[in-house]
C-alpha atoms as an extended CHARMM CRD file, in Angstrom:
* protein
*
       266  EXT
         1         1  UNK       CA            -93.0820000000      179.0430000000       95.2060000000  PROA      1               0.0000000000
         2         2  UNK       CA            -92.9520000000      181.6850000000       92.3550000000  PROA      2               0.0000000000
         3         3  UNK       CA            -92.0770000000      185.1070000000       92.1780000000  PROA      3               0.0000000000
         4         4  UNK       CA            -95.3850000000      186.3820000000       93.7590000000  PROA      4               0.0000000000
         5         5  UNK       CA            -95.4750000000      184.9300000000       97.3590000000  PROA      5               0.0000000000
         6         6  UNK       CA            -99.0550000000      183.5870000000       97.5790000000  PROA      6               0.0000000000
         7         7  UNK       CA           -101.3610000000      185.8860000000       99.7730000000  PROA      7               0.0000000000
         8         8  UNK       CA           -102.1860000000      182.3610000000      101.8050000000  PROA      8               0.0000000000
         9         9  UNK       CA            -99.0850000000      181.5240000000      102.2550000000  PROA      9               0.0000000000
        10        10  UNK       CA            -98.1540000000      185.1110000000      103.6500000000  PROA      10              0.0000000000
        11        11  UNK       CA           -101.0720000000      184.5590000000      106.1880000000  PROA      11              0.0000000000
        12        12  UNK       CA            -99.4570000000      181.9700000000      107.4100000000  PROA      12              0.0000000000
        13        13  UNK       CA            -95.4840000000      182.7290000000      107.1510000000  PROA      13              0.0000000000
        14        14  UNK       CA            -95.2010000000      183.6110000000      111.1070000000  PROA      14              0.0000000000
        15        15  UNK       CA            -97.0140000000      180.3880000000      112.0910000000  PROA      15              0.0000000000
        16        16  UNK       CA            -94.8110000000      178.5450000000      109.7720000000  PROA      16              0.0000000000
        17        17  UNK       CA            -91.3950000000      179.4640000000      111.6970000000  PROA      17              0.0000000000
        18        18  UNK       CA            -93.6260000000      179.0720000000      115.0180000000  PROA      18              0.0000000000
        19        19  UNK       CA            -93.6950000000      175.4880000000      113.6440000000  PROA      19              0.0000000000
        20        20  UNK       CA            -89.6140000000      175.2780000000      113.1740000000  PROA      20              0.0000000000
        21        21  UNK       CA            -89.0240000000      176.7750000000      116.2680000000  PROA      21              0.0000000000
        22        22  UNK       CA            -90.7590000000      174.8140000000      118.2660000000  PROA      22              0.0000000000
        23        23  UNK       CA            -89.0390000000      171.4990000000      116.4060000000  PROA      23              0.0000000000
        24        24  UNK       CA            -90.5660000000      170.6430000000      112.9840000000  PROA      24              0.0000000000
        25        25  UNK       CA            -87.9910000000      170.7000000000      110.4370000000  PROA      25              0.0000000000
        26        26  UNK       CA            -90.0680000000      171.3110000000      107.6090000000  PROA      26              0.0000000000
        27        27  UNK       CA            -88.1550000000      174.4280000000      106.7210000000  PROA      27              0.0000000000
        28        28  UNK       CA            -91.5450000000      175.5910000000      104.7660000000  PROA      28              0.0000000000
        29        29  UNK       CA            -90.3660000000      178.9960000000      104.9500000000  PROA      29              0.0000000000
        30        30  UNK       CA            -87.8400000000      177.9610000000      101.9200000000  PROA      30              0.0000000000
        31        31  UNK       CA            -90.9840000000      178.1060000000       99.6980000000  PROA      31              0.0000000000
        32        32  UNK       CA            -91.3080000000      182.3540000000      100.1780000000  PROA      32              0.0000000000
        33        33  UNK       CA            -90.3920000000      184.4830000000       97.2380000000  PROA      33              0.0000000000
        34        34  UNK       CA            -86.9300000000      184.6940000000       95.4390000000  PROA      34              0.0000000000
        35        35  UNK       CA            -87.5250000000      188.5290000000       96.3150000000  PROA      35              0.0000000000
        36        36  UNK       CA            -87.1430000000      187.8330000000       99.7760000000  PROA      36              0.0000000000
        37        37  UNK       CA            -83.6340000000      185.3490000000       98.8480000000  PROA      37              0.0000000000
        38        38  UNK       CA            -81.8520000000      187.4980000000       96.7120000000  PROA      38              0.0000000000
        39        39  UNK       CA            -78.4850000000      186.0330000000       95.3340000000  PROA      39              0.0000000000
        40        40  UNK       CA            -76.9340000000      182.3270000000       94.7340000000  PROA      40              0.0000000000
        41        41  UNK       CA            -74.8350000000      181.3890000000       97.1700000000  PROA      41              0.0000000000
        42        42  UNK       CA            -71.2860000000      180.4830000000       96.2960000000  PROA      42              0.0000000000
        43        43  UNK       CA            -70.3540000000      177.4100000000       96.7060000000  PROA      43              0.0000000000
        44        44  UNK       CA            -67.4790000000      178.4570000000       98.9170000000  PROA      44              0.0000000000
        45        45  UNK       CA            -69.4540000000      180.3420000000      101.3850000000  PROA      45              0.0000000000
        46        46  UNK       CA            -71.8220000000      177.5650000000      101.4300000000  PROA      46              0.0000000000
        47        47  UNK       CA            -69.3600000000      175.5350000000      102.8570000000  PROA      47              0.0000000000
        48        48  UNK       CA            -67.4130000000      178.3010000000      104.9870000000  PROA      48              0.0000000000
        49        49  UNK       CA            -70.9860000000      178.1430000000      107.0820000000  PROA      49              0.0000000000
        50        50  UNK       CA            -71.5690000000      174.6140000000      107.4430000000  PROA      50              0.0000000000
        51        51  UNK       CA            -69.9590000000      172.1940000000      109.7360000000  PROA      51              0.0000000000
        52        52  UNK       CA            -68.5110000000      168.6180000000      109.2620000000  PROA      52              0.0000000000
        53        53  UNK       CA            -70.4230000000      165.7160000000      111.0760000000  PROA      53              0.0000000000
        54        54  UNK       CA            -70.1330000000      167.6160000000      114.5770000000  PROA      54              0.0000000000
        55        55  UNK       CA            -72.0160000000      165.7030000000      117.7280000000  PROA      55              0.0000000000
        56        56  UNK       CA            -75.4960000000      167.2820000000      118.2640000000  PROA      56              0.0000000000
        57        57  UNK       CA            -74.8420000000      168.6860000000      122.3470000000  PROA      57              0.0000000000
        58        58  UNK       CA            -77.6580000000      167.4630000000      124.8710000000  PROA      58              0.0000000000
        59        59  UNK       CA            -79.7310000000      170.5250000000      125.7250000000  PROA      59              0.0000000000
        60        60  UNK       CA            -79.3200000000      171.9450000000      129.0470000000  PROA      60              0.0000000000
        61        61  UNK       CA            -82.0910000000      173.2050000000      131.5010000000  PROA      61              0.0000000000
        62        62  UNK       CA            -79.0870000000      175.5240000000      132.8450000000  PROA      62              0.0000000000
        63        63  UNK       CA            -79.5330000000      179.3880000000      132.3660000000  PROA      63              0.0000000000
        64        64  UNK       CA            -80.5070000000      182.4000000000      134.0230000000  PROA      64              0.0000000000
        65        65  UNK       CA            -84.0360000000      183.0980000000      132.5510000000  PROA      65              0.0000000000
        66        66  UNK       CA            -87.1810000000      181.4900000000      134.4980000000  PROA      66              0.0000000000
        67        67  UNK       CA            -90.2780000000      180.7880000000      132.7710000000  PROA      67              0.0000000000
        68        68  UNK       CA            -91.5940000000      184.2340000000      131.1270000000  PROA      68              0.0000000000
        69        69  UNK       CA            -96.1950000000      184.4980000000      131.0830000000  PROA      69              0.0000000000
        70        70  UNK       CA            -97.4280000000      185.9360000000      127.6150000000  PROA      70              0.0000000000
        71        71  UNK       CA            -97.8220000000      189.2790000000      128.5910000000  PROA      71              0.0000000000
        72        72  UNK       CA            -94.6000000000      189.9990000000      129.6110000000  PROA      72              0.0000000000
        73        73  UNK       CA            -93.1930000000      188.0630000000      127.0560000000  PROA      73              0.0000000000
        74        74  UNK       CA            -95.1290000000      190.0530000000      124.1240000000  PROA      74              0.0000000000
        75        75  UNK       CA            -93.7250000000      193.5010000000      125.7700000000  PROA      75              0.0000000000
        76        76  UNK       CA            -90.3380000000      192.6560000000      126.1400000000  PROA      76              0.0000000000
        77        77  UNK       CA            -90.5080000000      191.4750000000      121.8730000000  PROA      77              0.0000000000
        78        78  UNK       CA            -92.0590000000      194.6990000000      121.5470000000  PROA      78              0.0000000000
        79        79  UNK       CA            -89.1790000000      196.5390000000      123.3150000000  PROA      79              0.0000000000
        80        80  UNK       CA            -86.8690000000      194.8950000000      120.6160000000  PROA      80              0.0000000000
        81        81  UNK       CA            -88.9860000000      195.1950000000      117.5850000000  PROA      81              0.0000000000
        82        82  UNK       CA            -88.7260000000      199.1000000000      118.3380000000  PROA      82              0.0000000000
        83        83  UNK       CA            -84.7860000000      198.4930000000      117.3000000000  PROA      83              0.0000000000
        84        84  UNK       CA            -85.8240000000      196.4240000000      114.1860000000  PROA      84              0.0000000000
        85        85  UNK       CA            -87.1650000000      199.3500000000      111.4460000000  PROA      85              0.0000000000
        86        86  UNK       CA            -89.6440000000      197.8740000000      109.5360000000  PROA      86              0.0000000000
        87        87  UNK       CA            -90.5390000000      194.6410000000      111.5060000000  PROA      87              0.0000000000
        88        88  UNK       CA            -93.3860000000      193.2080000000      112.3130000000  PROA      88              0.0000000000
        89        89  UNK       CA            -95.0260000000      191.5670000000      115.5490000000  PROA      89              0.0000000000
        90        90  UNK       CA            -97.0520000000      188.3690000000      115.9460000000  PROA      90              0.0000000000
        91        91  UNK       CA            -98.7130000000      187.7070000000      119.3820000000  PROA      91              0.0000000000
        92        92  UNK       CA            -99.6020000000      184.2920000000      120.9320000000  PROA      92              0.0000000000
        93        93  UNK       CA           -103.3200000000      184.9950000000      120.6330000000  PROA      93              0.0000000000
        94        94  UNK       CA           -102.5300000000      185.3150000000      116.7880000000  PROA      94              0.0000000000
        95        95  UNK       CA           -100.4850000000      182.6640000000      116.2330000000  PROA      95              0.0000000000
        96        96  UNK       CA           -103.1170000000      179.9180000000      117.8270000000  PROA      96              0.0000000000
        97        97  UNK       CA           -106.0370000000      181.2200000000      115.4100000000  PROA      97              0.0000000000
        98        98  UNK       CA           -103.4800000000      180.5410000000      112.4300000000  PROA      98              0.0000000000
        99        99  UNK       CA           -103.4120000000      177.1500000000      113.1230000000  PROA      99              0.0000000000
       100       100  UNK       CA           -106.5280000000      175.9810000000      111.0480000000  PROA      100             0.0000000000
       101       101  UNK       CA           -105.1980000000      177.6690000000      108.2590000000  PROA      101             0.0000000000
       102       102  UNK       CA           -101.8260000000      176.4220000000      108.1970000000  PROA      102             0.0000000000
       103       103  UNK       CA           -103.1460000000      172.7280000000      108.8040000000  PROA      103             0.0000000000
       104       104  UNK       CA           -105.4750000000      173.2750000000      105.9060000000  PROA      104             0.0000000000
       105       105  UNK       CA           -102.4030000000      174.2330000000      103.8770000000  PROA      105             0.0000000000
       106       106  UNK       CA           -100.5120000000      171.2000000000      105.4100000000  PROA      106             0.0000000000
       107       107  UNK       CA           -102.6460000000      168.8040000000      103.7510000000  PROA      107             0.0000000000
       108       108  UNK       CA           -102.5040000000      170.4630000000      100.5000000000  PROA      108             0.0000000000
       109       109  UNK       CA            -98.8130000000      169.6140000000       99.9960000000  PROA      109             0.0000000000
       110       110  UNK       CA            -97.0230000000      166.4230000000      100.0630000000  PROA      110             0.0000000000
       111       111  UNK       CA            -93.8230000000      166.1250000000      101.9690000000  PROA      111             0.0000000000
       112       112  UNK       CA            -91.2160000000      163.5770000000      101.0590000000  PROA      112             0.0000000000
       113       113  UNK       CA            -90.6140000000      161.5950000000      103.5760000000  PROA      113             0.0000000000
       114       114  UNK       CA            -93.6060000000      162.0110000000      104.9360000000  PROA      114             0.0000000000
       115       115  UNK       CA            -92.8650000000      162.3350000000      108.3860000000  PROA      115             0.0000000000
       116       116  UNK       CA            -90.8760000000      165.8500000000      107.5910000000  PROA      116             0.0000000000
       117       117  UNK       CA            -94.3510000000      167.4820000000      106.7140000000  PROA      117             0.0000000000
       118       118  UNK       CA            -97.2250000000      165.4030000000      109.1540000000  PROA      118             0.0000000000
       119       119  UNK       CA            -94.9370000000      165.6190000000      112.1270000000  PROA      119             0.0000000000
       120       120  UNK       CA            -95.6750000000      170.0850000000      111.6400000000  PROA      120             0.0000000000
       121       121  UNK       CA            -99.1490000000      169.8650000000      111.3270000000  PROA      121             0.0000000000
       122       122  UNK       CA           -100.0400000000      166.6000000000      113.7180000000  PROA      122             0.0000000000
       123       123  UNK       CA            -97.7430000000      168.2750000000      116.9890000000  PROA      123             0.0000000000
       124       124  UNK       CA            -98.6500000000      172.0920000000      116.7860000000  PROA      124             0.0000000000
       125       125  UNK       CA           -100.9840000000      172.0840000000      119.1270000000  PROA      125             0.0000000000
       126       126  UNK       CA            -99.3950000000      170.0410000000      121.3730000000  PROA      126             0.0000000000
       127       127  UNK       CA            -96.5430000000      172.3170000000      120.9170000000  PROA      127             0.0000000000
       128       128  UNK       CA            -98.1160000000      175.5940000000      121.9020000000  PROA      128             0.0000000000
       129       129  UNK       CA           -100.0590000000      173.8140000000      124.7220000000  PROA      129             0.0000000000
       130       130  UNK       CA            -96.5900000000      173.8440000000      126.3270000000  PROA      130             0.0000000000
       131       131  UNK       CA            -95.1140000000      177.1430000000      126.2450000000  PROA      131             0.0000000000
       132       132  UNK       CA            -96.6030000000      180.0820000000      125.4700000000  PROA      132             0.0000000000
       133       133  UNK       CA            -95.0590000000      182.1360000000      121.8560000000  PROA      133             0.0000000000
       134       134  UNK       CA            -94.2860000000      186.0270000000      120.7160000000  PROA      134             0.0000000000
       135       135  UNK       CA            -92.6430000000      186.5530000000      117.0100000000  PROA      135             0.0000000000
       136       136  UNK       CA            -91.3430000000      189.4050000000      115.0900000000  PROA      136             0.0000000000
       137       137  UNK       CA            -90.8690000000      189.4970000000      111.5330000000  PROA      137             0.0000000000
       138       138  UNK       CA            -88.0140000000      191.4370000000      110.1370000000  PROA      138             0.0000000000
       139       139  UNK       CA            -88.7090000000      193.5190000000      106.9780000000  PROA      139             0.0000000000
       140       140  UNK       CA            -88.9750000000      192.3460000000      103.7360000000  PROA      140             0.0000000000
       141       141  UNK       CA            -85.7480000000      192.6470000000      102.2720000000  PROA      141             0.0000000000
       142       142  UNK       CA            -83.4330000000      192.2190000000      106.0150000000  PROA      142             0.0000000000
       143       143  UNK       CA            -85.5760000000      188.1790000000      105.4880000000  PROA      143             0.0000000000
       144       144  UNK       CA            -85.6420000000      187.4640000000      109.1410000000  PROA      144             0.0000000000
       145       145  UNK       CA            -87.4960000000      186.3070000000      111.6490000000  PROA      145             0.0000000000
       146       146  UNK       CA            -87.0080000000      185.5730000000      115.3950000000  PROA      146             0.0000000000
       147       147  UNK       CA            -89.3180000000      183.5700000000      117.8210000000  PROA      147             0.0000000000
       148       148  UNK       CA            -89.5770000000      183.1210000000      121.8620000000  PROA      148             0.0000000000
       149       149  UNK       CA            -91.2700000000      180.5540000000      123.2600000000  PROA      149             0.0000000000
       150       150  UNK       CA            -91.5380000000      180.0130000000      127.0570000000  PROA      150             0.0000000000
       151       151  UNK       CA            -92.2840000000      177.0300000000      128.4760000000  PROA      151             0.0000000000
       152       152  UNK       CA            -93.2100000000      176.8790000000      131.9900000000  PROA      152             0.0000000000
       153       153  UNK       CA            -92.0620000000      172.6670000000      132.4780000000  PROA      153             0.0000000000
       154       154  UNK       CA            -88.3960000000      172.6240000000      131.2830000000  PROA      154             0.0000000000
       155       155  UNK       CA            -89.1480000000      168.9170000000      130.6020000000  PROA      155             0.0000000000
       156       156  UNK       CA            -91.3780000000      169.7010000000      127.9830000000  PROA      156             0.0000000000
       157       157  UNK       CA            -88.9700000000      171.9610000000      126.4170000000  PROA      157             0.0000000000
       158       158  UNK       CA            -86.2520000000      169.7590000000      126.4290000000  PROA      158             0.0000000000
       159       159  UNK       CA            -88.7830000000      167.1400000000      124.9570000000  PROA      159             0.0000000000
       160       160  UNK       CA            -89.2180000000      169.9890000000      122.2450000000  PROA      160             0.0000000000
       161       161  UNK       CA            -85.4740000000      170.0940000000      121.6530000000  PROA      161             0.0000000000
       162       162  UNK       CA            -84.8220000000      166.1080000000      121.3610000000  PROA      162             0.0000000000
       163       163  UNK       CA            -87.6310000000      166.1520000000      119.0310000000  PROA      163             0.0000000000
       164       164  UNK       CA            -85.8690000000      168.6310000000      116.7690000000  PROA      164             0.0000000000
       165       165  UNK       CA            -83.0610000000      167.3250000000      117.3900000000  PROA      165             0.0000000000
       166       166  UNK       CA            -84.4600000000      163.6140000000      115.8600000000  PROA      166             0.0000000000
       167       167  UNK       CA            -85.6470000000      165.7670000000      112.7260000000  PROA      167             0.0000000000
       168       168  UNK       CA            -83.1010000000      167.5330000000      112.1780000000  PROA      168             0.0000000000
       169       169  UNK       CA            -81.0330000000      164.5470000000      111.0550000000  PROA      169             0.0000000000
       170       170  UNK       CA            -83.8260000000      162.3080000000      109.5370000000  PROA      170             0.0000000000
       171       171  UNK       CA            -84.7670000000      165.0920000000      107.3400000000  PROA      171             0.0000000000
       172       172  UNK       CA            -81.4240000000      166.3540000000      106.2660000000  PROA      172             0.0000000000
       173       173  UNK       CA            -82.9250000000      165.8070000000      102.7010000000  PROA      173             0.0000000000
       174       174  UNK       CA            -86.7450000000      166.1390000000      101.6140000000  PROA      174             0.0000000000
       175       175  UNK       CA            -89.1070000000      167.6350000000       99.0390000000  PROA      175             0.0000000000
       176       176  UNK       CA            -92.5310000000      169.7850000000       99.0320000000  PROA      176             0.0000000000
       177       177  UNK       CA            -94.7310000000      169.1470000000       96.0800000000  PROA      177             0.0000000000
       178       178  UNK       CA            -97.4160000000      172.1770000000       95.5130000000  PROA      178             0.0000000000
       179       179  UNK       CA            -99.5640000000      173.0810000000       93.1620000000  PROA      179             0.0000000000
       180       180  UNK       CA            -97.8640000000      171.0820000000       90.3640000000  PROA      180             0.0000000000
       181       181  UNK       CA            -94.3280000000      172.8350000000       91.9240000000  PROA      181             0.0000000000
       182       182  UNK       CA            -91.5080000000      170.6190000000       93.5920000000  PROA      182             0.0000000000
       183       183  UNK       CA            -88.9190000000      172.1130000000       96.3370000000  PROA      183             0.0000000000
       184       184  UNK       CA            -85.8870000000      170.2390000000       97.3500000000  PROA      184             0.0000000000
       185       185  UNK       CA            -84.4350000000      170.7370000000      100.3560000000  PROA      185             0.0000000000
       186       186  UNK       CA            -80.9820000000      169.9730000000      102.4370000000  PROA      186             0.0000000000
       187       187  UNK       CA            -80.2550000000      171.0450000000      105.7110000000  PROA      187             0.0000000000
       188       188  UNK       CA            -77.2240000000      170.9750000000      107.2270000000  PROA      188             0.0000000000
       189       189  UNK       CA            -75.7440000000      170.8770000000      110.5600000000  PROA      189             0.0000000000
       190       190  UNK       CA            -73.8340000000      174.7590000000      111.4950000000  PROA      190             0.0000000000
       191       191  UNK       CA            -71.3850000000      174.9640000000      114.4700000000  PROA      191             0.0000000000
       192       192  UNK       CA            -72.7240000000      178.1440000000      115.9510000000  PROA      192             0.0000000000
       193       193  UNK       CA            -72.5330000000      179.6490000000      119.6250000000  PROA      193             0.0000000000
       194       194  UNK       CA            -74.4210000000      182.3770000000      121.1570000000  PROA      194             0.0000000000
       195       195  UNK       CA            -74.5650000000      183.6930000000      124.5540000000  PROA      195             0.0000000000
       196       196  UNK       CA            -77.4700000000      180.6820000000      125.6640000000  PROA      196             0.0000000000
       197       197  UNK       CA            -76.1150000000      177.6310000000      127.6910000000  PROA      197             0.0000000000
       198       198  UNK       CA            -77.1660000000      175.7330000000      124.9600000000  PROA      198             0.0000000000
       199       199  UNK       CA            -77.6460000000      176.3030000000      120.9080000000  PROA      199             0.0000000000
       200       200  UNK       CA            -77.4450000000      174.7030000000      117.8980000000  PROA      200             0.0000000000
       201       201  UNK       CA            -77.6080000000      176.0320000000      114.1320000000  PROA      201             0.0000000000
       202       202  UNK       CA            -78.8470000000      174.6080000000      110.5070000000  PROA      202             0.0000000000
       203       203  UNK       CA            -78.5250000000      175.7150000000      107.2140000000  PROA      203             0.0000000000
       204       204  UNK       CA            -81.0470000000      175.3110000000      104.6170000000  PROA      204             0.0000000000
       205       205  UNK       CA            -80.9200000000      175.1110000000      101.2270000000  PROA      205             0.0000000000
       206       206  UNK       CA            -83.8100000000      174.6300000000       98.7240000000  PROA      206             0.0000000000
       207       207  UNK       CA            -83.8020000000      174.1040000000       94.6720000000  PROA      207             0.0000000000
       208       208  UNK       CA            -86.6170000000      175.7140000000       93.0850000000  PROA      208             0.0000000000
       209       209  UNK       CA            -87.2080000000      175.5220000000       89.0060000000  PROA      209             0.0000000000
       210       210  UNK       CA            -83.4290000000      175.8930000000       89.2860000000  PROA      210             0.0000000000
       211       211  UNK       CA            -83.1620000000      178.5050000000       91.5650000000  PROA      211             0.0000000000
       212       212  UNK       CA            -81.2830000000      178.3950000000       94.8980000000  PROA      212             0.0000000000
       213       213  UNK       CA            -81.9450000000      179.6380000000       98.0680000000  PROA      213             0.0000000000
       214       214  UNK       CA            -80.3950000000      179.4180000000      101.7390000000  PROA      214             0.0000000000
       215       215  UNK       CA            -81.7620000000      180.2880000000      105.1380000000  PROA      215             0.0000000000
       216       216  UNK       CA            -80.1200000000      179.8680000000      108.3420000000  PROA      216             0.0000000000
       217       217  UNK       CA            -81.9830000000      179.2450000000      111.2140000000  PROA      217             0.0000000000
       218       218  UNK       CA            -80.0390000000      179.4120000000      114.8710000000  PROA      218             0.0000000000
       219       219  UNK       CA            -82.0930000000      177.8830000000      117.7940000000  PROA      219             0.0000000000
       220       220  UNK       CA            -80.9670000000      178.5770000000      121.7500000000  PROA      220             0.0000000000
       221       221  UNK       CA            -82.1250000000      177.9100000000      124.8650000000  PROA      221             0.0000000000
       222       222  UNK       CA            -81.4910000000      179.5770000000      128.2890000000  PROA      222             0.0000000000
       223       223  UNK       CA            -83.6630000000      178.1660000000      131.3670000000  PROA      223             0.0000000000
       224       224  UNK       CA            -87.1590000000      177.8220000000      130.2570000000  PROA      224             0.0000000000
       225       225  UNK       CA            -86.5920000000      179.9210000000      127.2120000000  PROA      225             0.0000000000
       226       226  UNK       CA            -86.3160000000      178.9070000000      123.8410000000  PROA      226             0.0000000000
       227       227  UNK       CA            -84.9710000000      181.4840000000      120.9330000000  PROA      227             0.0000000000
       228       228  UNK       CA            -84.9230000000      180.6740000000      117.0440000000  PROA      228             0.0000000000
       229       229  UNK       CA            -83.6460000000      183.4840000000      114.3400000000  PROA      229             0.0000000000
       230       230  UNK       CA            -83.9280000000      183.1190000000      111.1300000000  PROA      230             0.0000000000
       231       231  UNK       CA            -82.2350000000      184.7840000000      108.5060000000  PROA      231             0.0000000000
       232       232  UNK       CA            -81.9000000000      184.4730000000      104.4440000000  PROA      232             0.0000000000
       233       233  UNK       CA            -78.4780000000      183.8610000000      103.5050000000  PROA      233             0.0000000000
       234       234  UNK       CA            -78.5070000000      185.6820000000      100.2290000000  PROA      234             0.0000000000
       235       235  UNK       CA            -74.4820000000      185.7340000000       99.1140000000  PROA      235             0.0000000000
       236       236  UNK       CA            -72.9910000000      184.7210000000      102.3010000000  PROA      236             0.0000000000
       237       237  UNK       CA            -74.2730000000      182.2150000000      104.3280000000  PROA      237             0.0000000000
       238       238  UNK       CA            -71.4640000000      183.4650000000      107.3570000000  PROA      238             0.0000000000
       239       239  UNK       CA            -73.0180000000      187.0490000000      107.4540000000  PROA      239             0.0000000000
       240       240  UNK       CA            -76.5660000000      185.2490000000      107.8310000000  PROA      240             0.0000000000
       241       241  UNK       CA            -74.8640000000      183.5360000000      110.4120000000  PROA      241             0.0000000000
       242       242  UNK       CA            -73.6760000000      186.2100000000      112.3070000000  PROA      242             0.0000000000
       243       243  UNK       CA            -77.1400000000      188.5060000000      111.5610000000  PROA      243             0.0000000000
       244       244  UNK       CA            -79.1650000000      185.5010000000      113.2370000000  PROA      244             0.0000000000
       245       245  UNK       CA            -76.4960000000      185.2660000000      116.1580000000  PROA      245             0.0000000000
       246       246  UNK       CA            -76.6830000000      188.6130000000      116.9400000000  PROA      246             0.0000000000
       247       247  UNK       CA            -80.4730000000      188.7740000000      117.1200000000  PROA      247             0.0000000000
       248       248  UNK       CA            -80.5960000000      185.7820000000      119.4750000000  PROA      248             0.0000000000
       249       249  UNK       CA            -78.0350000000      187.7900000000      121.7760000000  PROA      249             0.0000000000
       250       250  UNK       CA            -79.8510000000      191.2340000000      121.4890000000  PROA      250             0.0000000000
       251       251  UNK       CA            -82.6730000000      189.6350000000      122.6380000000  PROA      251             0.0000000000
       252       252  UNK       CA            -81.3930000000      187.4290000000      125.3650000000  PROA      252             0.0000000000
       253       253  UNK       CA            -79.5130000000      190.2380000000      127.0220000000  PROA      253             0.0000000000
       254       254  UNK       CA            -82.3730000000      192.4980000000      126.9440000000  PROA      254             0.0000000000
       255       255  UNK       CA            -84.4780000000      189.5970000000      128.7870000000  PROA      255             0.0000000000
       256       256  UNK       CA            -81.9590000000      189.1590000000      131.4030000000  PROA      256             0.0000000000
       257       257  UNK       CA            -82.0700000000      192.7150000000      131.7980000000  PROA      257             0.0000000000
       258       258  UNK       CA            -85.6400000000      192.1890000000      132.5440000000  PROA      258             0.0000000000
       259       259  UNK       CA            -85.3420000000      189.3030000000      135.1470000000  PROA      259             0.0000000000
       260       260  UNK       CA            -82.5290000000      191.3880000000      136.6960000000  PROA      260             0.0000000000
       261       261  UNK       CA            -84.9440000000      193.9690000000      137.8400000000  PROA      261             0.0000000000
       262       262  UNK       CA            -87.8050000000      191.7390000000      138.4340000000  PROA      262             0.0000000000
       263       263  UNK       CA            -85.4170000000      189.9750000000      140.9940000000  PROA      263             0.0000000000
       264       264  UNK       CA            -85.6440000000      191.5570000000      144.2420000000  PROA      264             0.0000000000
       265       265  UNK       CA            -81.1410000000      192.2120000000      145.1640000000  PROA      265             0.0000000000
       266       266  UNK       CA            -80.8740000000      190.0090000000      148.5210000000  PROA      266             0.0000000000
């Protein structure tokens, strides 16, 4: 928005990638402070990150991980925020009571097209009825963020996914109006792979009083567990690529590690 993040909008921040995890493509996180976006991107790295036209894979409900309850989910993030200095954890619990707030914020901005913006604050709920969420916030200046949801119906996670999917093509283009403040946004379609079954990868870019900014965001699934990093591409939208991808594996080796010994050796 402007140089000082709002202190509202901060409240809400982790329930705002919650929301583009779980498949709203309202990338609202493009509003945060230039502070937290250093650089312009070149417009050769720009294009070194994104893909051509590539066919959108159908997600798979293969994978090693089985459905993961809240408690155990919110210690093994803990075990990997420990490796993250500075970062920052969100539990489920928290996340839920942030929902009147971000709604509240929802209708205060207008979203162009529309359904880019309503779809967030009209399927939240339904969203979080269906799996249950941890999220850790990188700090300030690494701009990252990474959020597991587990779901214990793979249909409704795969639901989750075509949903995204559906946005993530319809709003390739849009713009938040705030305050008297207009964002445009593009998002574009990365060719990323991770150690999940299934993943896919967007970059987004957002014009702000003629400043530009670029997050990646890298979502993958393994069994009934869904994983999306974020990261702020600052200069080089490849090493933002390769931060996020990295994150997503850290974490999904570490809960395979934990199923591993869960699972009784036959």
């Amino acid at each position: 928005m402007n140089p000082r993040t709002p202190h509202t909008f901060k409240k809400t921040r982790w329930l705002l990638t919650a929301v583009t995890s779980l498949g709203v493509a309202v990338a609202l996180v493009g509003c945060t402070a230039q502070s937290q976006a250093p650089g312009t991107p070149s417009a050769e790295s720009s294009q070194a990150a994104t893909s051509s036209v590539a066919p959108i894979p159908t997600p798979s409900v293969s994978g090693e991980l089985a459905y993961i309850p809240e408690p155990q989910l919110a210690e093994s993030m803990a075990l990997w925020a420990k490796t993250q200095t500075g970062s920052k954890i969100t539990n489920d619990a928290t996340l839920r009571a942030q929902i009147p707030a971000a709604e509240k914020w929802l209708a205060g901005i207008k979203v162009v097209p529309s359904e880019c913006g309503l779809y967030g604050g009209g399927n939240l709920k339904d969203q979080l009825a269906a799996s249950v969420m941890s999220a850790v916030s990188l700090e300030e200046k690494t701009g990252g963020d990474l959020t597991i949801a587990s779901y214990p119906d793979l249909n409704e996670l795969v639901a989750d996914v075509a949903a995204q999917q559906h946005l993530d093509k319809s709003c390739a283009k849009y713009s938040i109006t705030s305050d008297g403040q207009s964002i445009k946004a593009t998002m574009d379609t990365l060719n990323v792979k991770t150690l999940a079954p299934y993943a896919t990868g967007t970059l987004t870019t957002t014009q702000n009083d003629g400043k530009e900014s670029q997050q990646v965001a890298i979502r993958a699934i393994d069994g009934h567990i869904m994983i999306t990093a974020t990261r702020w591409a600052a200069q080089d939208p490849s090493a933002a690529v390769r931060a996020a991808t990295a994150d997503v594996n850290a974490v999904l080796e570490l809960l395979r590690e934990r199923e591993a010994q869960a699972t009784p050796s036959k």
